[in-house]
C-alpha positions in Angstrom: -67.3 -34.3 22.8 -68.1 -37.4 21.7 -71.2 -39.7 23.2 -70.4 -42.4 25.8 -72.4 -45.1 24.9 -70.8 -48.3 26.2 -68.7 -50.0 28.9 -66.4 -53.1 28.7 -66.2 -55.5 31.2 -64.6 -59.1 32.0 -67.1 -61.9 30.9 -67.2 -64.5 33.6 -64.0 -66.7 34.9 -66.0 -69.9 33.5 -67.4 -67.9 30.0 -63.8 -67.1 29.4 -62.4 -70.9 30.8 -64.7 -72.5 28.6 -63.6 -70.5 25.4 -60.1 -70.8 26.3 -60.1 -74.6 26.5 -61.2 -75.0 23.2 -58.2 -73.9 22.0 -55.4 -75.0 24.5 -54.9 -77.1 27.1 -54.2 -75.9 30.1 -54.8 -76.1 34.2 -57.4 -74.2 36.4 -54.1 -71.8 38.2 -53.1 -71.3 34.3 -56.7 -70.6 33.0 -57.2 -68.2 36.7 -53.7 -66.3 35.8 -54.4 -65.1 32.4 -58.1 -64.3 33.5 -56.9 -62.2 36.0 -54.5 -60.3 34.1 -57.1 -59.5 31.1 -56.9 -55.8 30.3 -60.1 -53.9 28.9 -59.8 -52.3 25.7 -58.8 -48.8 26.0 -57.8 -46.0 23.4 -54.2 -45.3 23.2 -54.7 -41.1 22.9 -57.2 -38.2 23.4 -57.9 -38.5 19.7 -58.1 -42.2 18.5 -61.3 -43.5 18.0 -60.5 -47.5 18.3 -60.0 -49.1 21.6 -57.4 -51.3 21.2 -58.2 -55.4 22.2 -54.8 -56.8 24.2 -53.7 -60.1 23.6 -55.0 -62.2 26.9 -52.2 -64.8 26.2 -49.8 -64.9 23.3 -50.4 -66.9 20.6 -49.2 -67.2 16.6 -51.0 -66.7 13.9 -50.3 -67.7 10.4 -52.4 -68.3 6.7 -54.7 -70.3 8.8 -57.7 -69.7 11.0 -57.4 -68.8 14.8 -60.0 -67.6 17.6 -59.3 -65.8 19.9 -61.3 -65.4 23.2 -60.5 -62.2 24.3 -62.3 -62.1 27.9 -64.7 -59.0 26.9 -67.9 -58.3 26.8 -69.4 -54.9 26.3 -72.5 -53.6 27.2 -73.4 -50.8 24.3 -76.4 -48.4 24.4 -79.5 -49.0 21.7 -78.7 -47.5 17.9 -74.5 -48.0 18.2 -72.6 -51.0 17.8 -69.1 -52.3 18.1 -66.8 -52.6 14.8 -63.9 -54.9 15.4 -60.8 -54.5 13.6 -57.3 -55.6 13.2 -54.9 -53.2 13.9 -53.7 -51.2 11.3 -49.7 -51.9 11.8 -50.5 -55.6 11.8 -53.1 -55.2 8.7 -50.5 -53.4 6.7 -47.4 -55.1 7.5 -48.3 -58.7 8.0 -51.6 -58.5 6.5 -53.2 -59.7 9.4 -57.2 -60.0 8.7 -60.1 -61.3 10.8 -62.0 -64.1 8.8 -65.2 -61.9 8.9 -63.2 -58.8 7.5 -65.4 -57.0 10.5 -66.2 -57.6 13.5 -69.8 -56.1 14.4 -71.0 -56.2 17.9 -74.6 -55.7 18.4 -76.2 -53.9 21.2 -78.1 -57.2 22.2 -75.3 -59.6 21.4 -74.5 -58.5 25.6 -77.2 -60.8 26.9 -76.5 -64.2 24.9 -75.9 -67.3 26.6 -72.3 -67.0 26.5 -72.5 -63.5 28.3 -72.0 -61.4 24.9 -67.7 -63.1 25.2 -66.1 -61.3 21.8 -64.1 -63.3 20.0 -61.6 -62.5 17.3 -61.1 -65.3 14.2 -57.9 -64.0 12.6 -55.4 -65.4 10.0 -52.8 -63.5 7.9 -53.1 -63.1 3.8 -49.9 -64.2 3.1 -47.2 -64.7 5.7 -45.3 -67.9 5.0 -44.1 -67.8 8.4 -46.9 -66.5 10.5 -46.2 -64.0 13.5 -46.3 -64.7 17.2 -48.4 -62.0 19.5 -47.6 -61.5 23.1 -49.7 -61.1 25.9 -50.8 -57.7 26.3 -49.8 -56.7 23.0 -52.5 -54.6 21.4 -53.7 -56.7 18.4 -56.9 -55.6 17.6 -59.4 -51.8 17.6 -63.1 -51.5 18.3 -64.8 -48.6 16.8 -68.3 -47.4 18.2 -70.6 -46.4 15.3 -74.1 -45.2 15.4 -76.3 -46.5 13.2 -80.0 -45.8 11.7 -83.3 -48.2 10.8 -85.5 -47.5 8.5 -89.3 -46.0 9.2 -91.5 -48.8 8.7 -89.2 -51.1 10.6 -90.9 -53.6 13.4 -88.4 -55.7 14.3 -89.5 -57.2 18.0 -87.1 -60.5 18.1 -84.0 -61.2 20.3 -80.8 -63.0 19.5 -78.8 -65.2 21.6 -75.5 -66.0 19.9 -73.5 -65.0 18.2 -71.6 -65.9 14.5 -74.9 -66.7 12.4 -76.9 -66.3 15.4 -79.6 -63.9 13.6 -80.5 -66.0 10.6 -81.2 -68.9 12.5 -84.9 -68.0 13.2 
């Protein structure tokens, strides 16, 4: 049986209104709608080890760079982390890619100022076109992975951020 280590959650309606807005415009009953209808990620058998990440609104995606704020936080247990993924269908059809190749979600990441909010950068490789994905479609996996430190380690420090948000000490 495997170890349950984490829990997703909403962040908060202005975390996620704030995020939004950077990328569309749109008004407060627009923003409140596609908060409320956020889905947590959730694994699609018995026997998959991502959680699938739903698409909170649809949006296109082509050669060039888009974030997504997904609405999610999770709160994950000391020595695992969140690996964030594109879906494999959209990886190997459309080569869809997130700009970071992975997506790794720290433990501690949960308690930054912007309330640990995930957010996916995608583009695709090579797609002249680009591809459209709608709301609720899965577009993204998170993978829990445990993880080791070495025995002289004495790391004390704390982050808040996130992209880059470690070597900024």
């Amino acid at each position: 049986m495997p170890n349950r280590i984490a829990t997703f959650e909403k962040v908060s309606y202005e975390e996620f209104k704030k995020a939004l807005l950077k990328l569309v415009e749109l008004d407060n009953e627009e923003v409140q709608k596609i908060y409320d209808d956020i889905k947590l990620p959730k694994r699609a058998t018995a026997g998959s080890a991502g959680y699938d990440f739903f698409a909170p609104f649809s949006f296109p995606v082509t050669n060039e760079s888009i974030t997504i704020p997904t609405g999610i936080r999770c709160k994950i247990d000391e020595g695992w982390y969140l690996g964030c993924y594109p879906r494999s269908g959209l990886g190997f059809k459309h080569r869809l890619s997130l700009d970071n190749t992975v997506g790794i979600i720290d433990s501690d990441y949960y308690y930054s100022d912007n309330e640990g909010h995930i957010m996916l950068k995608l583009h695709l490789g090579y797609e002249k076109t680009g591809i459209q994905v709608d709301k609720g479609k899965a577009f993204a996996q998170g993978i829990f992975t445990q993880y080791g430190i070495t025995t002289d380690d004495d790391v004390t420090d704390t982050r808040n951020g996130g992209f880059g948000s470690t070597d900024k000490k």
